[in-house]
DRENDO-1510 file (C-alpha; in Angstrom, 1 decimal, always signed):
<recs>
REC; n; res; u; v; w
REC; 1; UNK; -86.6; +4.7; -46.7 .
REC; 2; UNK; -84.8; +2.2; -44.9 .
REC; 3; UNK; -85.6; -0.5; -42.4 .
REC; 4; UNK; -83.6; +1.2; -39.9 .
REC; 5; UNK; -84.3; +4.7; -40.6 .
REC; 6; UNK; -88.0; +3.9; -39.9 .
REC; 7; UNK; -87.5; +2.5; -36.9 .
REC; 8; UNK; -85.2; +5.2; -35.7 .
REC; 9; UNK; -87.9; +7.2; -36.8 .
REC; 10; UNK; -91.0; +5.1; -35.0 .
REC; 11; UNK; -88.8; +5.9; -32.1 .
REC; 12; UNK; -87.7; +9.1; -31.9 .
REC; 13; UNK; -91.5; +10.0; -33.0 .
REC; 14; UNK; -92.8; +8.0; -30.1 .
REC; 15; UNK; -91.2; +9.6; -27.4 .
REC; 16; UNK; -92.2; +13.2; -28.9 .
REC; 17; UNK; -96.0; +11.5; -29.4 .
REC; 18; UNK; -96.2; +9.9; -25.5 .
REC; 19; UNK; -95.6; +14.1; -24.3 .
REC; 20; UNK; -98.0; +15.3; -26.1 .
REC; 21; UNK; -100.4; +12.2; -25.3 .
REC; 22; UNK; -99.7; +12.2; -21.6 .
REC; 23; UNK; -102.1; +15.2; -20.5 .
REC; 24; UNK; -104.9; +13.7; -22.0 .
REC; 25; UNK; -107.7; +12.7; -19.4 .
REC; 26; UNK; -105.4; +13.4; -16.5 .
REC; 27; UNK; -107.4; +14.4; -13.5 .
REC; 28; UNK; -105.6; +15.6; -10.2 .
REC; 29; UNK; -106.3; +14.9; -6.7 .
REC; 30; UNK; -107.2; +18.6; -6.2 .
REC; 31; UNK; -109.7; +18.2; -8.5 .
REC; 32; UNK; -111.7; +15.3; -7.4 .
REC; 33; UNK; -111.1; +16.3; -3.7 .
REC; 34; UNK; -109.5; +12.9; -2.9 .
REC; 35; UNK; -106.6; +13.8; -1.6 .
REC; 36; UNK; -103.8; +11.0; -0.7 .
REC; 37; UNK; -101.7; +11.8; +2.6 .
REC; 38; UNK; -98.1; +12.7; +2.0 .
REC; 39; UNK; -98.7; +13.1; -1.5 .
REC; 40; UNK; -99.2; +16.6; -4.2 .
REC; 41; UNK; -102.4; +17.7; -4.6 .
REC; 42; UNK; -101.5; +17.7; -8.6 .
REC; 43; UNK; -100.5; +14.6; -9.0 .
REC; 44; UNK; -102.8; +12.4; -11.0 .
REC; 45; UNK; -105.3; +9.9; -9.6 .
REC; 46; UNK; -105.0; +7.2; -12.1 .
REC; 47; UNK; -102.6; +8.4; -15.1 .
REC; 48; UNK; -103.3; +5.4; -17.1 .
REC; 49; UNK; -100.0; +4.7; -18.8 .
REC; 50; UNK; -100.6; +1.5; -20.3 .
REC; 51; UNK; -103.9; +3.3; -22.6 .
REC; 52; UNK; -101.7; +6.2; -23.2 .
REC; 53; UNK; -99.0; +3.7; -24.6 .
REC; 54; UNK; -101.3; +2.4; -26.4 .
REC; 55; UNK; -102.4; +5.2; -28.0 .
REC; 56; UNK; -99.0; +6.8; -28.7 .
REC; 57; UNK; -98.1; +3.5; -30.2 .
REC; 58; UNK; -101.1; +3.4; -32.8 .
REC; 59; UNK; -100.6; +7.2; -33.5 .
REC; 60; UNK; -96.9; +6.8; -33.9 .
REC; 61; UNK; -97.8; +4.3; -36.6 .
REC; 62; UNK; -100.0; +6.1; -38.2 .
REC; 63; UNK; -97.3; +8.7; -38.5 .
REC; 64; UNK; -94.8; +7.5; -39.4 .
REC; 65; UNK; -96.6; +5.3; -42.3 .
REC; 66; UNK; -98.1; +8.2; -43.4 .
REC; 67; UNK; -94.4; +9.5; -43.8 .
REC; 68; UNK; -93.0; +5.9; -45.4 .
REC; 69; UNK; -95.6; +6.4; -48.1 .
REC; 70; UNK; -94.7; +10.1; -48.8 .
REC; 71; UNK; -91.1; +9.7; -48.8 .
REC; 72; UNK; -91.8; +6.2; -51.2 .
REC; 73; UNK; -93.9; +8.2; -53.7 .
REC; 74; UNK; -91.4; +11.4; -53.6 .
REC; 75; UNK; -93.9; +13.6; -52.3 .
REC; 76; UNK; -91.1; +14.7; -50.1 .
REC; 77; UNK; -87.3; +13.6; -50.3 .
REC; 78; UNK; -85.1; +13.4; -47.7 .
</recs>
């Protein structure tokens, strides 16, 4: 694979990976009872967007070299 295949691919993957990562340990305001005035009772207390980048950045890597290396053996082609 090329340089910038995998980095089209590091992106494209890490925008699909920060979805799937951004429920993770979300707790509302309805559900801790501490509600904010003028505000949705769903929306999050403290989403913690810097961890889940974080996380979506290591498991985007992860990822994607797991693909570099199958795609370098010919496990799979492309």
């Amino acid at each position: 694979m090329s340089i910038p295949i995998t980095i089209g691919l590091y992106f494209v993957l890490w925008w699909v990976l920060l979805f799937a990562v951004l429920p993770w340990g979300v707790r509302s305001q309805h559900e801790e009872e501490g509600r904010l005035l003028g505000t949705d009772p769903g929306a999050p207390i403290a989403p913690m967007m810097w961890r889940k980048a974080l996380w979506t950045t290591v498991i985007t890597a992860i990822v994607v070299g797991l693909i570099y290396v199958l795609v370098t053996y010919r496990v799979i082609s492309v």
